[in-house]
Structures are given as C-alpha cells and as structure tokens.
N, C-alpha and C positions, 0 to 999 in steps of 0.2 A: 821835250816840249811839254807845255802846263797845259793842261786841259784850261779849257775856254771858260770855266768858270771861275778860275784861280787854284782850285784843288788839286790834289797830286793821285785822287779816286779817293770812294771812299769804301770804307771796312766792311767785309759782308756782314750782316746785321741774322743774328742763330733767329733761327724761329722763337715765335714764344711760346713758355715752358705751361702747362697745362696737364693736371692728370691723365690725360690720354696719351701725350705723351710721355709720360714717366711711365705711365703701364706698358707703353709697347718696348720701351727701352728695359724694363724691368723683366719680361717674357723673354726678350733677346738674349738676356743675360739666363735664365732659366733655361732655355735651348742651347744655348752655347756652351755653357761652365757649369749648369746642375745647380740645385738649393741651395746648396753651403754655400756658396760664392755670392747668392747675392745678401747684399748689406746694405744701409743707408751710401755709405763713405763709396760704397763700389759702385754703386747707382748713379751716387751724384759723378764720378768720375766720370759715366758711359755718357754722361749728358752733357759733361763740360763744364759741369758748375758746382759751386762749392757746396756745402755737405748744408750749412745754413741758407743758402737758397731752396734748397730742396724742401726742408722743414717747414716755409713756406706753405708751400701747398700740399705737404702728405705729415701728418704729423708724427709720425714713426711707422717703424717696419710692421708693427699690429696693422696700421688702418690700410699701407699697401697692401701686403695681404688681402683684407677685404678687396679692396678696387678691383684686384688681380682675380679673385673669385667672381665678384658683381660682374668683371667684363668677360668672363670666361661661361658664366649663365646666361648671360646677354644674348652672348654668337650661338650659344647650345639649341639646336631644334628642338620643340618640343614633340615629345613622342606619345603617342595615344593608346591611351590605359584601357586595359579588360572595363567591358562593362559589369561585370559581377562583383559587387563591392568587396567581396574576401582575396578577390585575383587583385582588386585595382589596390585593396592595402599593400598586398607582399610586393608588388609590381613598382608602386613608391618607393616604396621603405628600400629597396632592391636598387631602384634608382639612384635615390640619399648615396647609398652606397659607392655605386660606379661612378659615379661625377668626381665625388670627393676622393677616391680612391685614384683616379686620373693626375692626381695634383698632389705628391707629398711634400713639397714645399707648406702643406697647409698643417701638418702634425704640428707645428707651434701654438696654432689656434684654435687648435679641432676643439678642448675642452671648455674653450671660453666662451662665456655667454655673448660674448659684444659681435661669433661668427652670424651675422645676418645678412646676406644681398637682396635687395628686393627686388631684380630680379629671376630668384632661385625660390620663391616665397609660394610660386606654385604646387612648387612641390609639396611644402608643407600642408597648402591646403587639399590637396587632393589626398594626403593622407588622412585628413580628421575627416573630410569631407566623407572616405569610404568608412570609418572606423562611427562613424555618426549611421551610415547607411545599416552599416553590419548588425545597430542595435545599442550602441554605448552612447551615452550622455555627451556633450560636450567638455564637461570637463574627465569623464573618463576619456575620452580621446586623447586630450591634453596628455593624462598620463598615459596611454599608449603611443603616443609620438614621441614623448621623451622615453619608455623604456627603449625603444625601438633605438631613439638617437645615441643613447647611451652605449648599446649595444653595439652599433657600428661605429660609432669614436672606437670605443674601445680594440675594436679589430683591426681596424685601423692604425691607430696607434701601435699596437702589437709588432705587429705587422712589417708596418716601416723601421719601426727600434730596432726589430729583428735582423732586418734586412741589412741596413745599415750598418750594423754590430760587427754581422758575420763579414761583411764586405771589407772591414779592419782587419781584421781577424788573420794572425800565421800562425795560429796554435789550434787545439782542439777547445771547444767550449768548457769553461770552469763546471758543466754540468754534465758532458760528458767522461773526463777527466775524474770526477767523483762518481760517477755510476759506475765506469771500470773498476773499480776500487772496492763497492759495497758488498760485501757479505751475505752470500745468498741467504743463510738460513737467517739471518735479521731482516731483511729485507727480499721477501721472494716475491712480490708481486712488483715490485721497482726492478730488481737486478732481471725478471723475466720480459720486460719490455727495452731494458736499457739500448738493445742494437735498434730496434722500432721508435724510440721514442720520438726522433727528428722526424723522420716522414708520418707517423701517426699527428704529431700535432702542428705539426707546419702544413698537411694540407688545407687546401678553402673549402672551408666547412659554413663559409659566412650563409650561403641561402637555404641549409638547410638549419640551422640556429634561429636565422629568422621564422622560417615555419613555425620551427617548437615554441617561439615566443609569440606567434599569431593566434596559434592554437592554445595556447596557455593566455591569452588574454580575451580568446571569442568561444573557446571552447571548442571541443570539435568540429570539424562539417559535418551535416546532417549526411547521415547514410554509415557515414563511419562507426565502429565499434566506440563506443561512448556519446557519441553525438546524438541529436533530437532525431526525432525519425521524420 
C-alpha cells in the first residue's frame, strides 16, 4: 500500500557535516585505531562522505589537527597557578608540557608555527605574564617562551620517535648493536655506560631541564648559592 502522499518513504536525510562533527568522528578514530590510522581518506570514510567533501570544511590533515587541539583546550579546565611568579613560570611551561604530551597524534605539528588554538593561548599568556613579573622585558619573555617551547617540542618529539621506533622494533637498537661492539680502550667512557645507556637517557628528565632552563634565564632564586641575597 502507497503512503497517502503518493511516495513509497522517503530517505533518511545524514545530519549536516560541520567541523564539530568531523572532530568527534576524527577523536573516535584516535580512541579506536590510534594516530596512524587516522587520514583525510579514513575520516571521510568514518563519515560516509567522499574525501572532497571533507576538504570542504577542513582543509587538510594540518588544520584538523589544530581543530583537534583547539577542541581538546576548549573542554581542558583550567588549573590555578602558584602565585609566585618563578613557581607560576615553571608551573606553565610544565603545563605546555602535559597537555601536549596527552596527544601524540600532534608530533606532526609540534614544530610548525601555524600550532595555535586560541583557546590554549592562556597558557601562553600566563607564561610571559609570570616571566614579565619575574623581571624581563616583554620581549625577553618572548624569547623565554620560545626557548621554553623549543625545549619541550623537542622532548616531545624525542620522545614519541622513540617510542614509536622501539614499538617496530624485533631486533636490538642499531645503537646498542654498535656499543656491544666498541673497543674499550678507544672508547672508555661510551663502552662504560653502554649497559646504562637506555635507562640513563630514556628517563623524564623533562621538569627538571626545564628548572635548569628557568634558572639559566632568571638566574638563580634569591637565597641560593649564586643568587641575589
């Protein structure tokens, strides 16, 4: 029997497509299948629609990423900083850290300048803000938020490559394989750490690095041996 309008039903009609939803589809796929799995091509799959639809509204896997960041700072509480401006640096910078360290799916964009959510921008400000407190110019701030940023791309990066690497890995590292190998009396301070070397520098050494870099850009704390009295 026809429905009473002449029609035989009609099609169910997808929700419309929206950065919000490409990001929760895009997260699904990061809890489900891990970084590597997701893609433009795999994305547009999860959603039902073709790979140029998609392009549409995200203009490649760079600016998801951001989205993915921006709504992951969004939901992030924010957490309340030492009031002593040298606690409330290390206490940011520390922060920078942990968020971005939660997400390596971000290692593709950690060096580029275009990573900006605004808003995750608190962050940044609460750094200059205590590095301005502490006694440096605005624009030495500047450059203490970038050695600071630099320094934690960098561990970061490390980090996950490492991770990663080893996670392939059914052999012994091409670095441990030649330190077995090297000649104590040419080499006596390498072939003496060679069994140490994995656990000496794969531990998280990140917050205290950042110290030595706080204190290499403010100087000691007053009270300390080299510091103001």
């Amino acid at each position: 029997m026809k429905p009473r309008n002449g029609r035989r039903g009609t099609a169910r009609r997808p929700a419309p497509l929206s950065q919000e939803s490409i990001v929760t589809a895009a997260l699904r796929i990061l809890d489900e299948e891990g970084p590597r799995q997701l893609s433009m091509r795999r994305l547009a799959k999860e959603l039902s629609i073709t790979p140029m639809a998609l392009y549409h509204h995200v203009r490649d896997k760079h600016e998801l990423l951001l989205l993915l960041l921006a709504s992951m700072s969004r939901d992030r509480p924010r957490p309340v900083l030492p009031d002593d401006p040298r606690e409330r640096l290390v206490a940011a910078a520390q922060l920078l850290h942990d968020v971005l360290a939660q997400y390596p799916f971000l290692t593709e964009i950690l060096a580029s300048p275009d990573l900006l959510a605004v808003s995750a921008l608190w962050v940044m400000e609460a750094l200059l803000d205590a590095a301005v407190e502490c006694g440096l110019t605005l624009e030495q701030a500047a450059q203490a938020h970038q050695a600071i940023w630099h320094y934690t791309v960098g561990v970061l990066l490390i980090r996950t490559t490492r991770i990663q690497h080893h996670a392939e890995l059914t052999r012994p590292t091409q670095r441990e394989q030649v330190f077995a190998t090297l000649p104590a009396d040419e080499f006596p301070r390498v072939t003496s750490l060679a069994d140490r070397w994995g656990p000496l520098t794969t531990r998280d050494t990140h917050r205290e690095g950042l110290e030595d870099i706080v204190e290499g850009l403010l100087g000691p704390r007053p009270g300390r041996p080299g510091g103001l009295a």
